[in-house]
NUTORMAR-71068 format. One line per 2 residues: number of its first residue (from 1); their letters; for each residue x, y, z of N, C-alpha, C, O. Coordinates in steps of 0.1 Angstrom, whole numbers, plus 5000, padded with zeros to 4 digits. Last residue first. Example, Ala and Ser with C-alpha at 12.3 -4.5 7.8 and 13.67 -1.06 7.14 Angstrom:
<nodes>
2	sa	5128/4978/5071/5137/4989/5071/5129/5000/5079/5134/5011/5080  5132/4943/5078/5123/4955/5078/5132/4967/5078/5142/4967/5085
</nodes>
This chain:
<nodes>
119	xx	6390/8162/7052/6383/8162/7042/6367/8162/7041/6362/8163/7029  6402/8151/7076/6404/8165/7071/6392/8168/7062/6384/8177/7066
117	xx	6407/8124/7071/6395/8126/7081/6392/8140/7083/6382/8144/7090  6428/8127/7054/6411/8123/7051/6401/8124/7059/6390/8124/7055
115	xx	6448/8127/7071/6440/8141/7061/6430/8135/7051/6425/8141/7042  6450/8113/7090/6442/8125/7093/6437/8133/7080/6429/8142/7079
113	xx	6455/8089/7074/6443/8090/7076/6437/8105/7081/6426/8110/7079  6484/8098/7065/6472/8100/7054/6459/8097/7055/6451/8100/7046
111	xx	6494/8100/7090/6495/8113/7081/6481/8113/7070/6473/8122/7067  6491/8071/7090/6492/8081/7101/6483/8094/7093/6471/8096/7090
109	xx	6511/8067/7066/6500/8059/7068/6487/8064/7077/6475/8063/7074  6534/8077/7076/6526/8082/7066/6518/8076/7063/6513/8082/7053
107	xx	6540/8063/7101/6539/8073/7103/6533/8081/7088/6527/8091/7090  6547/8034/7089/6534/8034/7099/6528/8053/7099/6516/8056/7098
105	xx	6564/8039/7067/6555/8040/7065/6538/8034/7076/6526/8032/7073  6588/8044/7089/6583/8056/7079/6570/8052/7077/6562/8058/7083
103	xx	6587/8022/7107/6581/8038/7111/6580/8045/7100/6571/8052/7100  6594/8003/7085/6587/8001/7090/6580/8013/7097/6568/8016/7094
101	xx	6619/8010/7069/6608/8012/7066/6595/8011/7074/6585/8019/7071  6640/8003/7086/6637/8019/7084/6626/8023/7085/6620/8031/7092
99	xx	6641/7976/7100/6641/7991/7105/6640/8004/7107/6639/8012/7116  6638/7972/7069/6625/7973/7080/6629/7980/7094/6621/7988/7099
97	xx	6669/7976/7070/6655/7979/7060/6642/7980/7065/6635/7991/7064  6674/7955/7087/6679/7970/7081/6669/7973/7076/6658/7971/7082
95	xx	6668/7931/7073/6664/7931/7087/6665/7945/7089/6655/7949/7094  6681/7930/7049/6666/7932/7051/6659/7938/7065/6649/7945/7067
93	xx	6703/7930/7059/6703/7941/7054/6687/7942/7051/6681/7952/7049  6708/7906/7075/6710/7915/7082/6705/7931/7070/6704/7942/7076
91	xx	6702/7885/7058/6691/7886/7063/6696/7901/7071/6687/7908/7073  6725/7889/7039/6712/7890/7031/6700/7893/7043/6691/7901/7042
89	xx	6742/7883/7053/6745/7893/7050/6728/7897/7046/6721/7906/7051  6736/7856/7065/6735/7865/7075/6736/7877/7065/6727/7885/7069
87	xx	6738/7842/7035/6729/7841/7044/6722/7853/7053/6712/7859/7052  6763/7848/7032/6750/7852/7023/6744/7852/7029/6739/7863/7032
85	xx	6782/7831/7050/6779/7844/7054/6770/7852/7043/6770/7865/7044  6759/7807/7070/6769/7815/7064/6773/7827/7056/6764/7835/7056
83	xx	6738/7779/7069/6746/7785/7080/6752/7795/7065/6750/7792/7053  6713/7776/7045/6720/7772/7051/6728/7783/7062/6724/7794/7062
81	xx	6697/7786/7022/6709/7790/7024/6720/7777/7029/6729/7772/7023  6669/7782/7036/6673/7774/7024/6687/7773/7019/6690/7763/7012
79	xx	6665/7800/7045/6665/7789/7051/6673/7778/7046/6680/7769/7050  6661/7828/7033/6672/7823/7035/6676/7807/7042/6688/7803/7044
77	xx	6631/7823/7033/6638/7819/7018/6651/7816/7022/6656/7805/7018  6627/7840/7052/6624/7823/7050/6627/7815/7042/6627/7803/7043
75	xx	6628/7864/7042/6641/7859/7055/6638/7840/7056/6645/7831/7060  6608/7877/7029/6621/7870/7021/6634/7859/7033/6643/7851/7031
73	xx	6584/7880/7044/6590/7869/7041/6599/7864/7033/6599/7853/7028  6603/7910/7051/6596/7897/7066/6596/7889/7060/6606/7882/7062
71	xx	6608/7919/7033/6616/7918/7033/6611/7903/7047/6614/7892/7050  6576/7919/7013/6589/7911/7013/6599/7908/7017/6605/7899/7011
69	xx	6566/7937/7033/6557/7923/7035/6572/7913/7027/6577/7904/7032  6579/7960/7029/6579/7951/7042/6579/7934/7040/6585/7924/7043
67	xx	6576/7966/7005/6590/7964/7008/6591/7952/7022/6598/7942/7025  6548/7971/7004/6555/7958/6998/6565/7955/7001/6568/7943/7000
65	xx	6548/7990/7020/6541/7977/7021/6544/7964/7016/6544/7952/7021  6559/8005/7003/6567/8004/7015/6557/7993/7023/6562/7988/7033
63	xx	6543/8008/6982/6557/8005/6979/6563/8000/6991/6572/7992/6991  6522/8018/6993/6518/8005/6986/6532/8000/6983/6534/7988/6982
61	xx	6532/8048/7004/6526/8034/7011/6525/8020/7004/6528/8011/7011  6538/8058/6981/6552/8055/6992/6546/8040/6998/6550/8029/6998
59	xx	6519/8060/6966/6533/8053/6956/6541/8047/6971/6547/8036/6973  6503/8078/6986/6495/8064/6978/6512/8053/6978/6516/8044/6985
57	xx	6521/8100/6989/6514/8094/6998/6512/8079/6998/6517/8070/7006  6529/8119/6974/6538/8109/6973/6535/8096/6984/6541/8085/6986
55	xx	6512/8147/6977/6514/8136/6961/6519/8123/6963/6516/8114/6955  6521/8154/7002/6511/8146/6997/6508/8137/6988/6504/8125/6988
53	xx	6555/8139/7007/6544/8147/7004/6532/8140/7001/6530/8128/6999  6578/8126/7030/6570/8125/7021/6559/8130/7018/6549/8127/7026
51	xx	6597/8138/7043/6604/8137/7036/6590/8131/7022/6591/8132/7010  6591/8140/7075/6598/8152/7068/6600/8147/7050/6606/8155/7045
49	xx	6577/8112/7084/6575/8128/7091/6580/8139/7079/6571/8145/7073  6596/8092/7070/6577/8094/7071/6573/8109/7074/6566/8116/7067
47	xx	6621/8104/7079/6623/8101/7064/6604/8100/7064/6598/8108/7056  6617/8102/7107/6624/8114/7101/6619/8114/7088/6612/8124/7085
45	xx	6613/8079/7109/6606/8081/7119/6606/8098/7107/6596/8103/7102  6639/8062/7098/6623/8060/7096/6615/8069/7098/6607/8070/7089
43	xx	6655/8073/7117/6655/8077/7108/6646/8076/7099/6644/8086/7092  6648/8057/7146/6645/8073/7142/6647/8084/7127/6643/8095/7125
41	xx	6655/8032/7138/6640/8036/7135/6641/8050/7140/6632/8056/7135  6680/8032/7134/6674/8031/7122/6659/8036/7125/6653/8042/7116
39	xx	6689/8040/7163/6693/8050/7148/6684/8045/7135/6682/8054/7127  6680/8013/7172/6674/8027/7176/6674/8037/7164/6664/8041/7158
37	xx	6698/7999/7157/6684/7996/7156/6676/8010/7160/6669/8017/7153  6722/8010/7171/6717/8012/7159/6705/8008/7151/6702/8013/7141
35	xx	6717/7995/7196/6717/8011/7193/6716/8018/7177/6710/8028/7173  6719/7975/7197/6705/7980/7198/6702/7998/7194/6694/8006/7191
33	xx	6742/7962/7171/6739/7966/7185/6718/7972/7187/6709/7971/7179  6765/7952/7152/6752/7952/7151/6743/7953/7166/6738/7943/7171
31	xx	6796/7968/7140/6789/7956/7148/6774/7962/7152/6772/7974/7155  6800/7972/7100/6801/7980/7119/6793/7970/7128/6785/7963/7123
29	xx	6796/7955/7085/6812/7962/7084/6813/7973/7098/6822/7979/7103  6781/7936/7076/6785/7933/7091/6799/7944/7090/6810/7940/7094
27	xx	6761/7944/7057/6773/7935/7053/6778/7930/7067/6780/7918/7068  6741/7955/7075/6739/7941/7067/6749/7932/7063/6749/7920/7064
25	xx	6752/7978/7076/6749/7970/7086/6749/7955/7082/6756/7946/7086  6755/7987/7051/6763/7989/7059/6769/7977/7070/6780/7971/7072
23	xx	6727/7992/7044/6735/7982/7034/6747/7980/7045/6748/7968/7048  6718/8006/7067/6711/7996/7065/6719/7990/7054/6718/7977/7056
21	xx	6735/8031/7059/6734/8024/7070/6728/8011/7068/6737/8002/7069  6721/8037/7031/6738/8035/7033/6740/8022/7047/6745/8010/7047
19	xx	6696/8044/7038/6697/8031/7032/6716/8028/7031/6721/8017/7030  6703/8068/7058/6696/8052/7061/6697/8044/7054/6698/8033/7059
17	xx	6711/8086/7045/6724/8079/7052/6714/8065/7057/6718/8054/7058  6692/8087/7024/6704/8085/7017/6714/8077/7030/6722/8068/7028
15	xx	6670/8100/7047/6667/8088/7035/6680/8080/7029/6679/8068/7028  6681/8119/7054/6678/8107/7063/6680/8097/7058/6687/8088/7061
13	xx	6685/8133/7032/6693/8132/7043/6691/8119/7047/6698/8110/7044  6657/8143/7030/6661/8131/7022/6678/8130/7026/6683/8124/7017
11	xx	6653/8154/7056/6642/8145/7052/6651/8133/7045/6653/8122/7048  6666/8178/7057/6670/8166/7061/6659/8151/7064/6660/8141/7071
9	xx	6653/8189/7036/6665/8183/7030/6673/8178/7039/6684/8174/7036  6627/8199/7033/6630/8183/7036/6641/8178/7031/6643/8168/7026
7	xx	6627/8226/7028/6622/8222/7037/6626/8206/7044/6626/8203/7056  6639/8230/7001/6648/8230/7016/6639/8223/7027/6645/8215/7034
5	xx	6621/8209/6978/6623/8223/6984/6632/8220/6994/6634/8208/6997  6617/8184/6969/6625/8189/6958/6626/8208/6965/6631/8217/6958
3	xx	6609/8157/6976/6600/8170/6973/6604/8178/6966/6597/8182/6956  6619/8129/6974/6622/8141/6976/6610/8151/6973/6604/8149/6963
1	x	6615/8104/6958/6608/8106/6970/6609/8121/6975/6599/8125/6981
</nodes>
């Protein structure tokens, strides 16, 4: 996903401490607050804004579409689990995840209508 210039090296920054965080969180190894929901979608926010190019537009969105749309209905699957701790670990790090993904790819999504409406 990187671009591969300085420009976005806290782009992919973002990118590396967010999916850390989001694995992080999920396991339950820091306690699960609003605040870090916050920290996840500003890093979304960061990683859409700074971190994906033109070229990388189409691959991010269709990927990050998909990431969504499976992490929202993979959490139904956990039903099936039962109470404990796979359960919560599995839904806490999807639930992560869409905190990231979700602003990144509303905000490049964003990005890729103005530059068509550029055109």
């Amino acid at each position: 996903m990187a671009r591969g210039n300085t420009g976005n090296v806290l782009g992919s920054w973002a990118f590396l401490i967010g999916l850390i965080l989001a694995i992080i969180l999920g396991v339950g190894l820091i306690d699960k607050s609003p605040n870090w929901t916050i920290a996840l979608v500003i890093i979304g926010l960061i990683i859409g804004l700074l971190n994906i190019g033109v070229t990388e537009t189409t691959p991010f969105l269709i990927s990050g579409a998909v990431l969504i749309i499976a992490s929202s209905l993979g959490q139904g699957l956990f039903t099936t689990l039962g109470e404990g701790t796979v359960k919560n670990v599995l839904e806490g790090v999807l639930n992560a995840l869409l905190a990231i993904f979700v602003p990144a790819t509303i905000i490049v999504a964003i990005k890729n209508v103005f530059s068509l409406a550029r055109r």
